[in-house]
mmCIF file as gemmi writes it, N, C-alpha and C atoms, coordinates in Angstrom:
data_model
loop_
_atom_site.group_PDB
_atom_site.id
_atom_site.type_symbol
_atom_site.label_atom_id
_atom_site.label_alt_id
_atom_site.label_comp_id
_atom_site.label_asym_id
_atom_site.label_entity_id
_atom_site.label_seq_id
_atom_site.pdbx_PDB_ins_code
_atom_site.Cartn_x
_atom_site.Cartn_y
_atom_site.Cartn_z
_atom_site.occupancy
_atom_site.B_iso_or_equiv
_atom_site.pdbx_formal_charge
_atom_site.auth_seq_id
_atom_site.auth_asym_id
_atom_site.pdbx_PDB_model_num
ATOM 1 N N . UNK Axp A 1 ? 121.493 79.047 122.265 1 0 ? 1 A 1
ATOM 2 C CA . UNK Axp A 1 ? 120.066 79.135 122.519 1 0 ? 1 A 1
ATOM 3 C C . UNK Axp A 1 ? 119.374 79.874 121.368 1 0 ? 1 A 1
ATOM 4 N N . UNK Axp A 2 ? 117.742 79.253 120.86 1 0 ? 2 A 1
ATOM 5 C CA . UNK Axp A 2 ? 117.401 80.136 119.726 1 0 ? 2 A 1
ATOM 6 C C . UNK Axp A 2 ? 116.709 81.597 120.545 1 0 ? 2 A 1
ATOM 7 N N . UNK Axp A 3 ? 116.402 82.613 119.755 1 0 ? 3 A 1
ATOM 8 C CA . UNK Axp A 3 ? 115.875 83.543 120.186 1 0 ? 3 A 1
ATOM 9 C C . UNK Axp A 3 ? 114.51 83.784 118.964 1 0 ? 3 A 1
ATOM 10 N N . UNK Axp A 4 ? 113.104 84.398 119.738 1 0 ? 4 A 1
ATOM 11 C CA . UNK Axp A 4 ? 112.555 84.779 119.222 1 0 ? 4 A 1
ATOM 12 C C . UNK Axp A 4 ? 111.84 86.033 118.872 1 0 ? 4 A 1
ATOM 13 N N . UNK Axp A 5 ? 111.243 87.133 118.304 1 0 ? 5 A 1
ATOM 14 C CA . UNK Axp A 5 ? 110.304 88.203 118.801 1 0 ? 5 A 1
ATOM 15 C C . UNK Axp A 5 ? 109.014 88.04 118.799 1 0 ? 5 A 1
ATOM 16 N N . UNK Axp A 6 ? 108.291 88.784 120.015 1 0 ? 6 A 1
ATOM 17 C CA . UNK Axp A 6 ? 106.808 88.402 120.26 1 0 ? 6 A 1
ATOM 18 C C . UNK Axp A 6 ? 106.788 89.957 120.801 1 0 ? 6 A 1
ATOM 19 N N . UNK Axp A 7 ? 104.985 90.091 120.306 1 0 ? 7 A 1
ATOM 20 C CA . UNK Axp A 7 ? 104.847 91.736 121.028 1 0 ? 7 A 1
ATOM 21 C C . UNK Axp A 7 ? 103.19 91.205 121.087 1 0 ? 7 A 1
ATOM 22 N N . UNK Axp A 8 ? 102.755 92.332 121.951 1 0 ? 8 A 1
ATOM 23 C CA . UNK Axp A 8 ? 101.115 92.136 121.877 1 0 ? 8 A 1
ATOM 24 C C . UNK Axp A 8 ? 100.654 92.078 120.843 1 0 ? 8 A 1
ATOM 25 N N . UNK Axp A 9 ? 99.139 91.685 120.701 1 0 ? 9 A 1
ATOM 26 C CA . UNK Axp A 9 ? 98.475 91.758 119.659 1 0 ? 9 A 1
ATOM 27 C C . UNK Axp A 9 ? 97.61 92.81 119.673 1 0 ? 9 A 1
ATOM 28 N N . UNK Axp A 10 ? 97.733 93.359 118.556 1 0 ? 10 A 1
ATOM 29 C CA . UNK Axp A 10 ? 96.837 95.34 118.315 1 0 ? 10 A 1
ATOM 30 C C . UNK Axp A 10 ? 95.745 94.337 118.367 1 0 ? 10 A 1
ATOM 31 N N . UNK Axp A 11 ? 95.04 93.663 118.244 1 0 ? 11 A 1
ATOM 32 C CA . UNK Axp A 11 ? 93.492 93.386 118.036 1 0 ? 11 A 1
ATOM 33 C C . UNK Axp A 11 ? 92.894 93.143 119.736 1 0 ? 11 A 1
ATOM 34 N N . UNK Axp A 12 ? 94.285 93.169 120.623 1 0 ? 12 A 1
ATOM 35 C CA . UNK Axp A 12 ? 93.553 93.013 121.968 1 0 ? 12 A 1
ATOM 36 C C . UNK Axp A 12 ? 92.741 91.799 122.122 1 0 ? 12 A 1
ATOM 37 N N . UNK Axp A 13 ? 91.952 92.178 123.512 1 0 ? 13 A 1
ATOM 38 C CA . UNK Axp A 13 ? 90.99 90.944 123.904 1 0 ? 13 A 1
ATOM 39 C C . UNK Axp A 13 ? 89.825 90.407 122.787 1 0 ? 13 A 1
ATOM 40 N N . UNK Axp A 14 ? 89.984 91.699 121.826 1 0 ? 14 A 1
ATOM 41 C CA . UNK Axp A 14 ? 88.734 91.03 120.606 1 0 ? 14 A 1
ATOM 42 C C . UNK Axp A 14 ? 88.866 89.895 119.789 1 0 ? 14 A 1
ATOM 43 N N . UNK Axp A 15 ? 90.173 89.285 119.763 1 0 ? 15 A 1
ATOM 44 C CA . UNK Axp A 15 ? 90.233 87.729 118.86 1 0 ? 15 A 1
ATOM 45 C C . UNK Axp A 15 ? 91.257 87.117 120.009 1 0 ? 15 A 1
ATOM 46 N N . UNK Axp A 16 ? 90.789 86.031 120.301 1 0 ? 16 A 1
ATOM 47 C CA . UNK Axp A 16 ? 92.139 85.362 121.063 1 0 ? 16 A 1
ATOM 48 C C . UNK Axp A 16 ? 93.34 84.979 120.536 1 0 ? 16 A 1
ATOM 49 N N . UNK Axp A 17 ? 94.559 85.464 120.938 1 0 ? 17 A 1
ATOM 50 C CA . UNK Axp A 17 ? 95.547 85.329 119.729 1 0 ? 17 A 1
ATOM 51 C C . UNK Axp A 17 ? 96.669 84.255 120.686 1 0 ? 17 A 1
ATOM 52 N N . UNK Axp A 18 ? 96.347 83.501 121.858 1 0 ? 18 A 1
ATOM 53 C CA . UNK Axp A 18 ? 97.633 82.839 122.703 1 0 ? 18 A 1
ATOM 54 C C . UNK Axp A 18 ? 98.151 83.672 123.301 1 0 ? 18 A 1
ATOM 55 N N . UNK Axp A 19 ? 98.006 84.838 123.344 1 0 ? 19 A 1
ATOM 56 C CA . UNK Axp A 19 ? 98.926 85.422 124.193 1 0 ? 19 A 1
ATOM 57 C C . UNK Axp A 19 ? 99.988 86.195 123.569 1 0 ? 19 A 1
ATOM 58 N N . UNK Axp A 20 ? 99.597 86.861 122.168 1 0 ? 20 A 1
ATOM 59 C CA . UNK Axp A 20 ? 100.288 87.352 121.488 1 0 ? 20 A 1
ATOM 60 C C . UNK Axp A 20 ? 100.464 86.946 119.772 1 0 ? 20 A 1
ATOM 61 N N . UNK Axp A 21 ? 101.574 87.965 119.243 1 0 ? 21 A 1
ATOM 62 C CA . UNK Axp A 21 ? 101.832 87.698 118.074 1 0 ? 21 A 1
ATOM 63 C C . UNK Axp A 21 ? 103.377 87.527 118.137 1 0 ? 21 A 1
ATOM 64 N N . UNK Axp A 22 ? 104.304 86.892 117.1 1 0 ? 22 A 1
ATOM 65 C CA . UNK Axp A 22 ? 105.3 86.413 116.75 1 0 ? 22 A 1
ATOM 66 C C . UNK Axp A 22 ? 105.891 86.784 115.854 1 0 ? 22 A 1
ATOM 67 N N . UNK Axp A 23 ? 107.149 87.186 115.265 1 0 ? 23 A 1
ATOM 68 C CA . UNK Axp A 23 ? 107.59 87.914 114.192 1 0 ? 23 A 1
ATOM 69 C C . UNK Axp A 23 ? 108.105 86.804 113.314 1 0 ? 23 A 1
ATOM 70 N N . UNK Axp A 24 ? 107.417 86.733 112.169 1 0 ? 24 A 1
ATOM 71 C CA . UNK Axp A 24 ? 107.792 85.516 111.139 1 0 ? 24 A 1
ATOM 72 C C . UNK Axp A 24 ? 108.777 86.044 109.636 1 0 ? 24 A 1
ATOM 73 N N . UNK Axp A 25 ? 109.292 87.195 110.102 1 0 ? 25 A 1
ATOM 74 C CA . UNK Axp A 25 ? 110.243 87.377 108.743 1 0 ? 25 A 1
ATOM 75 C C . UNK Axp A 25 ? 109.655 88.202 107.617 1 0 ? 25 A 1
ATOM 76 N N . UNK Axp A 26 ? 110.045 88.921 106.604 1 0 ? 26 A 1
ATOM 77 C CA . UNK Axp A 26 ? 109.489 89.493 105.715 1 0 ? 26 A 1
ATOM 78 C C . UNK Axp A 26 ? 108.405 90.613 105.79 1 0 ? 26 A 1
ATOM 79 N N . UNK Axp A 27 ? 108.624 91.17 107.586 1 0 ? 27 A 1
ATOM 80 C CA . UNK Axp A 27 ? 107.672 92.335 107.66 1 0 ? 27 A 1
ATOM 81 C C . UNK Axp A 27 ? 106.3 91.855 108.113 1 0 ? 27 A 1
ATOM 82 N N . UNK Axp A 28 ? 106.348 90.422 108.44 1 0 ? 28 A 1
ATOM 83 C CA . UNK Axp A 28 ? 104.594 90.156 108.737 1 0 ? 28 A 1
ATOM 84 C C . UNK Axp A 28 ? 105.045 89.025 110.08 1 0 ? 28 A 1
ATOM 85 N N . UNK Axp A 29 ? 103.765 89.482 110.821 1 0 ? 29 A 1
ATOM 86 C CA . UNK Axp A 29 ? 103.056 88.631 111.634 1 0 ? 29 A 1
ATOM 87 C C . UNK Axp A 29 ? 102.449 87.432 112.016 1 0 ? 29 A 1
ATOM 88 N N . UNK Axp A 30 ? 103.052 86.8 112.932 1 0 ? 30 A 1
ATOM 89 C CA . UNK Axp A 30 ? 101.704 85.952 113.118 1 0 ? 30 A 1
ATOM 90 C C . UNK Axp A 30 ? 101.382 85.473 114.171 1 0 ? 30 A 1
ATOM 91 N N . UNK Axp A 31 ? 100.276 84.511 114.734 1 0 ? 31 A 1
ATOM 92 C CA . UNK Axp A 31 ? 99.801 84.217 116.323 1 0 ? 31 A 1
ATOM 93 C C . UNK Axp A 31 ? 99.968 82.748 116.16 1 0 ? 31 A 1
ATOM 94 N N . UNK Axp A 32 ? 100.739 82.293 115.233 1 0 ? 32 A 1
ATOM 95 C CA . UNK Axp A 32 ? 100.831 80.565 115.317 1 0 ? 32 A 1
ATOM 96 C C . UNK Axp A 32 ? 102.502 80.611 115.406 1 0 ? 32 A 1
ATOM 97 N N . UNK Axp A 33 ? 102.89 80.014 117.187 1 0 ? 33 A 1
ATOM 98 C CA . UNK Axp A 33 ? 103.918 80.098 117.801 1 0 ? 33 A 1
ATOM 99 C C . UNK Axp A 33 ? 104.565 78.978 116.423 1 0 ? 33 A 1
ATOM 100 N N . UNK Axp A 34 ? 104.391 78.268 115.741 1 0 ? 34 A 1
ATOM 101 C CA . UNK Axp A 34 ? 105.178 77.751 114.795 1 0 ? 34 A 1
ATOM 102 C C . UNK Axp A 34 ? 105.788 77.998 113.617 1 0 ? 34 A 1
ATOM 103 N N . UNK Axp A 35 ? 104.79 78.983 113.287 1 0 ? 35 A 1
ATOM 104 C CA . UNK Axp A 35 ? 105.457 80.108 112.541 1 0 ? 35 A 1
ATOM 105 C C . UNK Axp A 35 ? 106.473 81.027 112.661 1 0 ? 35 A 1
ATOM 106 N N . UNK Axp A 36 ? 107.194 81.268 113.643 1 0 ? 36 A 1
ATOM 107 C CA . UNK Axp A 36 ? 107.195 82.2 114.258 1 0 ? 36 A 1
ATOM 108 C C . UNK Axp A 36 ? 108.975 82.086 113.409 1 0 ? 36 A 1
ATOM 109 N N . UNK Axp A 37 ? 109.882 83.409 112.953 1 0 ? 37 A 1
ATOM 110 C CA . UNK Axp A 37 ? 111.507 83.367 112.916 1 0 ? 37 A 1
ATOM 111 C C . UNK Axp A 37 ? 112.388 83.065 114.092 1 0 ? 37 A 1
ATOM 112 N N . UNK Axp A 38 ? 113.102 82.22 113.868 1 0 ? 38 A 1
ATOM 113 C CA . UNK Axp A 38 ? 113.842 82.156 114.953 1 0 ? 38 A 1
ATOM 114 C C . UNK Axp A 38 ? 115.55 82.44 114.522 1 0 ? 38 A 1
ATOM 115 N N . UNK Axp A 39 ? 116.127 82.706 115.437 1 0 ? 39 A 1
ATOM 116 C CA . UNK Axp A 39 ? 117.112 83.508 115.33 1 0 ? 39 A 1
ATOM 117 C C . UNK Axp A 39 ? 118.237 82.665 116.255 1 0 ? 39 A 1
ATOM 118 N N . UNK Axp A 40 ? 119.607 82.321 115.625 1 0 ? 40 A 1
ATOM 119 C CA . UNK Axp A 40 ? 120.165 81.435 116.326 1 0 ? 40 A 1
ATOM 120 C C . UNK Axp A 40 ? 121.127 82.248 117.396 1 0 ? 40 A 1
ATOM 121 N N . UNK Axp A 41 ? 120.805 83.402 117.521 1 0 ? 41 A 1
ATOM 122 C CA . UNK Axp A 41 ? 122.024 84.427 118.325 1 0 ? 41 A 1
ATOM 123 C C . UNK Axp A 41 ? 120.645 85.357 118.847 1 0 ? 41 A 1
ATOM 124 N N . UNK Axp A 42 ? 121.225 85.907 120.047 1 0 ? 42 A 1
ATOM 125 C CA . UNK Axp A 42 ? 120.233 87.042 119.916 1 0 ? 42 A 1
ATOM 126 C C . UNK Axp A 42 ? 121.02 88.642 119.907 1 0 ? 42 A 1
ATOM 127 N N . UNK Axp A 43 ? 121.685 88.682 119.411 1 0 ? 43 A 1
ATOM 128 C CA . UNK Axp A 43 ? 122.748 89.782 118.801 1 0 ? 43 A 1
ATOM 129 C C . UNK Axp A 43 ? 121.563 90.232 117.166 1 0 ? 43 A 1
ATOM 130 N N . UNK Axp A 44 ? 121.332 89.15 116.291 1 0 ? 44 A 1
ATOM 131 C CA . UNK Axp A 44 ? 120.471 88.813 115.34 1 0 ? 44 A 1
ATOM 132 C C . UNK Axp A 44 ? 119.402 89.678 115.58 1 0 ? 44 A 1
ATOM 133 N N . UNK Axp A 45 ? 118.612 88.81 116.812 1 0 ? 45 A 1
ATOM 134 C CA . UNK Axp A 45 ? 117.304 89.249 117.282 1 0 ? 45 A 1
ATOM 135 C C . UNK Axp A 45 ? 116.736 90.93 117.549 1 0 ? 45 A 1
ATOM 136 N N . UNK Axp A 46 ? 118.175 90.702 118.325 1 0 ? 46 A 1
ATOM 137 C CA . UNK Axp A 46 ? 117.982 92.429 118.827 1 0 ? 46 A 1
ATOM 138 C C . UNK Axp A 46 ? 118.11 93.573 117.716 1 0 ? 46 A 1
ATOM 139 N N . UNK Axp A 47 ? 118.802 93.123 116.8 1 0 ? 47 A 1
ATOM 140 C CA . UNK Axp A 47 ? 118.755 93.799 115.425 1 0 ? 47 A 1
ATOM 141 C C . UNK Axp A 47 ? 118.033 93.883 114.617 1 0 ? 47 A 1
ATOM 142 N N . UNK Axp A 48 ? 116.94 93.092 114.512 1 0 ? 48 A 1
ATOM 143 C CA . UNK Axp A 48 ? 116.491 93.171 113.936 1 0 ? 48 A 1
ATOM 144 C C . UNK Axp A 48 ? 114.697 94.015 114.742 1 0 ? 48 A 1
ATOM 145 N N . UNK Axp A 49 ? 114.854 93.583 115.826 1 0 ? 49 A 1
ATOM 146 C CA . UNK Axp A 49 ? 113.879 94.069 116.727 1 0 ? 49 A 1
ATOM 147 C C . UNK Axp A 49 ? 114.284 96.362 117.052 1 0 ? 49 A 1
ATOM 148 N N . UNK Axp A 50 ? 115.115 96.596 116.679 1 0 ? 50 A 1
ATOM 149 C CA . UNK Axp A 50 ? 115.608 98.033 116.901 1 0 ? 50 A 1
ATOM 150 C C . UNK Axp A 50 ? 115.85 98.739 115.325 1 0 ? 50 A 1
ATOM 151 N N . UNK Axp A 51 ? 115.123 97.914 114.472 1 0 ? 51 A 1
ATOM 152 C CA . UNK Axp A 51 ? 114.37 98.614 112.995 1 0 ? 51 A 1
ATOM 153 C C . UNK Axp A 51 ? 113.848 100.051 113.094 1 0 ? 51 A 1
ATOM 154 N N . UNK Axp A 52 ? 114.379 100.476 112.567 1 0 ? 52 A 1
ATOM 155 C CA . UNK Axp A 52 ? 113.504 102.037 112.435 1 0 ? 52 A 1
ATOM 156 C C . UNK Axp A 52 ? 113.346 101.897 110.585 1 0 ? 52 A 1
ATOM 157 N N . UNK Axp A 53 ? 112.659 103.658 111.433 1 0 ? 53 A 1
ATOM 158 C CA . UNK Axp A 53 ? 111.788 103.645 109.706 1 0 ? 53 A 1
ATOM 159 C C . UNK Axp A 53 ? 112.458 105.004 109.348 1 0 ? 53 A 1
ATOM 160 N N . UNK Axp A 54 ? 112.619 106.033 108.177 1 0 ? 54 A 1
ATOM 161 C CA . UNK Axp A 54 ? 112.778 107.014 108.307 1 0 ? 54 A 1
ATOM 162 C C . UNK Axp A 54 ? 111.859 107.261 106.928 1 0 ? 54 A 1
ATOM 163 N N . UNK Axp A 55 ? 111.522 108.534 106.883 1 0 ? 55 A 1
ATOM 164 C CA . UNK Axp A 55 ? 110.23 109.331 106.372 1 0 ? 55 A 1
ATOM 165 C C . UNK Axp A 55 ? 110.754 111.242 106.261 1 0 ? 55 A 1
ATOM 166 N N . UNK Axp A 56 ? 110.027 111.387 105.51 1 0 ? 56 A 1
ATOM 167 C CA . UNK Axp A 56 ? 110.32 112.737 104.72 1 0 ? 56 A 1
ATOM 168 C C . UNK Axp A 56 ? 108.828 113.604 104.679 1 0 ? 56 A 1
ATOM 169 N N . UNK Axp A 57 ? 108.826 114.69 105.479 1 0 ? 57 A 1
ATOM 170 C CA . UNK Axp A 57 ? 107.484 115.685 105.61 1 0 ? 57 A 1
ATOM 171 C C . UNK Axp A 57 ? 107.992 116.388 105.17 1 0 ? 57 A 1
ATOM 172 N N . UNK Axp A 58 ? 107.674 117.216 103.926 1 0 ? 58 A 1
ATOM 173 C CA . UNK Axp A 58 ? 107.995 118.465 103.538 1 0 ? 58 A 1
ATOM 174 C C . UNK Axp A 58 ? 109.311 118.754 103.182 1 0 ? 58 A 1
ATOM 175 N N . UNK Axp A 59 ? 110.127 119.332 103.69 1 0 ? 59 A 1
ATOM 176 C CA . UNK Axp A 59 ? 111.95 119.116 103.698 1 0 ? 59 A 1
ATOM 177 C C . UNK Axp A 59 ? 112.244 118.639 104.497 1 0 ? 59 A 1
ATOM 178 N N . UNK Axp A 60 ? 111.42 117.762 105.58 1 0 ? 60 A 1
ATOM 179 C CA . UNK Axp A 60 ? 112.254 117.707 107.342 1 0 ? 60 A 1
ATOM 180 C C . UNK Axp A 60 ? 111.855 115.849 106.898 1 0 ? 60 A 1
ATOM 181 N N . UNK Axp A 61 ? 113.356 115.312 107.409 1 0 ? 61 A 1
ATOM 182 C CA . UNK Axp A 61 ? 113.27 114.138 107.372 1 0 ? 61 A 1
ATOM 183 C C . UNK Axp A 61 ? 113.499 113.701 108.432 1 0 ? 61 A 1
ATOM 184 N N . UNK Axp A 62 ? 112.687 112.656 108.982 1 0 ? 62 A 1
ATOM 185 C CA . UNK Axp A 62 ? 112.564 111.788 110.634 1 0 ? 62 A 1
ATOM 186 C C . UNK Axp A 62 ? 112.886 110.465 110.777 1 0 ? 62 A 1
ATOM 187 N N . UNK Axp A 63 ? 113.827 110.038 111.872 1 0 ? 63 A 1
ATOM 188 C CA . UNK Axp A 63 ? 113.419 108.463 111.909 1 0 ? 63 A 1
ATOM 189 C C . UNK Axp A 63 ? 113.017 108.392 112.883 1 0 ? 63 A 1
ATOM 190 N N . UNK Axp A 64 ? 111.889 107.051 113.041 1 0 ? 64 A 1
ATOM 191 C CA . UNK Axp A 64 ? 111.463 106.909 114.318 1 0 ? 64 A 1
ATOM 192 C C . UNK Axp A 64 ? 111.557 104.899 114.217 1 0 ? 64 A 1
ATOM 193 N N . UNK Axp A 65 ? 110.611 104.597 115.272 1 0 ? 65 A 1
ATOM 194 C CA . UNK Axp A 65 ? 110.594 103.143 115.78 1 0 ? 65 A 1
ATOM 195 C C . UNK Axp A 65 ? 109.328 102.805 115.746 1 0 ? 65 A 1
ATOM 196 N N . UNK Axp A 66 ? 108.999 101.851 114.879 1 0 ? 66 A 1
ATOM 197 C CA . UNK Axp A 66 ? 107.498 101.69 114.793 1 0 ? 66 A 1
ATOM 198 C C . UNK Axp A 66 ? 107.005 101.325 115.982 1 0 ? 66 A 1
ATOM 199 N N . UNK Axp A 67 ? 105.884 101.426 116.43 1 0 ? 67 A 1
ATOM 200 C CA . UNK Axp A 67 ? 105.294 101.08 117.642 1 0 ? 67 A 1
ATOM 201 C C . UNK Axp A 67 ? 105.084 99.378 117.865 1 0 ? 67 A 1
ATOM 202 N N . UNK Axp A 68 ? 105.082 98.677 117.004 1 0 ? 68 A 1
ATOM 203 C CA . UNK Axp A 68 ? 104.94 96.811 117.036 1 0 ? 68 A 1
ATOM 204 C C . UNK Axp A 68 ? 106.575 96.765 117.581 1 0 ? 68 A 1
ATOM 205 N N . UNK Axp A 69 ? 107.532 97.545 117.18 1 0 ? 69 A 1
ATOM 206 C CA . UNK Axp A 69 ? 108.943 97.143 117.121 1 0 ? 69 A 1
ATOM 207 C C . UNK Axp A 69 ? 109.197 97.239 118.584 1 0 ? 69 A 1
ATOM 208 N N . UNK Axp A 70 ? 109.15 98.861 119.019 1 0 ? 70 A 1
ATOM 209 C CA . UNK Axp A 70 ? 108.99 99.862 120.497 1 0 ? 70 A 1
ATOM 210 C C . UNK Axp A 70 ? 108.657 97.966 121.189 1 0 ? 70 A 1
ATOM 211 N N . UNK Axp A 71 ? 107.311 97.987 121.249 1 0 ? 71 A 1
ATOM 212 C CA . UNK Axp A 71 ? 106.463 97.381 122.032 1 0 ? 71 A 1
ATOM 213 C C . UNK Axp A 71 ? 107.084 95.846 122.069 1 0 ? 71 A 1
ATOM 214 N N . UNK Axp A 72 ? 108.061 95.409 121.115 1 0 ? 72 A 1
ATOM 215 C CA . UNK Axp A 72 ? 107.99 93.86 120.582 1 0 ? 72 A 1
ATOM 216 C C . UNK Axp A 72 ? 109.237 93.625 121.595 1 0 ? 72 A 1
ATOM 217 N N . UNK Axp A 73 ? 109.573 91.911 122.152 1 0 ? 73 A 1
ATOM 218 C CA . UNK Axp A 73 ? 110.559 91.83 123.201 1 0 ? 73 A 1
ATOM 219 C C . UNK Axp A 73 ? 111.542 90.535 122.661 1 0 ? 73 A 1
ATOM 220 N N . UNK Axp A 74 ? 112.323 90.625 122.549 1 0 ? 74 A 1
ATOM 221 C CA . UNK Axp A 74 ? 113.696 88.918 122.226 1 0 ? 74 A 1
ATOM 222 C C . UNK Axp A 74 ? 113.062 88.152 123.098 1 0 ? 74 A 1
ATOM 223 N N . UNK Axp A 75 ? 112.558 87.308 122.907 1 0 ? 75 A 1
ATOM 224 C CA . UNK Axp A 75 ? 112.744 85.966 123.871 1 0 ? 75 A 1
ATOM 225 C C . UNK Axp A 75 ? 113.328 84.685 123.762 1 0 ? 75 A 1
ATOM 226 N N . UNK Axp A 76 ? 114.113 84.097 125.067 1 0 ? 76 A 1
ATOM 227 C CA . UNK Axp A 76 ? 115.355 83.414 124.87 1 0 ? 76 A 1
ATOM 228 C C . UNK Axp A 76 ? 114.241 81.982 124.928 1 0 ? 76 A 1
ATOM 229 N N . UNK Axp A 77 ? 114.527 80.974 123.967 1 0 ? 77 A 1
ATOM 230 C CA . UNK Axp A 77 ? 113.68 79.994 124.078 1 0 ? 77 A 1
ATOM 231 C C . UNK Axp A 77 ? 114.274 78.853 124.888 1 0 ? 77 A 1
C-alpha cells in the first residue's frame, strides 16, 4: 500500500486549501493532492514524518519537532 503525509493548513479557513496540505519532498508543501510524495512503505513515511531539528542558543543545544511535523499524520492510501 502507498503511504502519504498530510497536516493542516497554517493559513486556516482564510484560503481554501481541500482540506489540507500534503508533503511533496524537499522540505516544501503543497494543497494539490497530486503533488503530493508518496512513499511505498510506511516504515519510510513515519520517518520521515518524526524529523527533528536541532539548534544551538548560546552553549545549550536543543532538539525539538517542528510543529507542521508534531501536527502532520501517514496516511494509508
Amino acid at each position: 500500500m502507498p503511504y502519504h503525509i498530510k497536516k493542516n493548513s497554517i493559513l486556516g479557513t482564510a484560503v481554501p486549501t481541500e482540506g489540507g496540505e500534503y508533503y511533496a519532498g524537499d522540505n516544501k508543501w503543497t494543497n494539490v493532492y497530486e503533488n503530493r510524495k508518496v512513499y511505498t512503505n510506511k516504515a519510510d513515511a513515519d520517518a520521515v514524518k518524526a524529523t527533528t531539528v536541532t539548534s544551538k542558543l548560546g552553549n545549550v543545544e536543543y532538539t525539538y519537532q517542528p510543529r507542521w511535523w508534531k501536527n502532520s499524520t501517514v496516511i494509508e492510501e
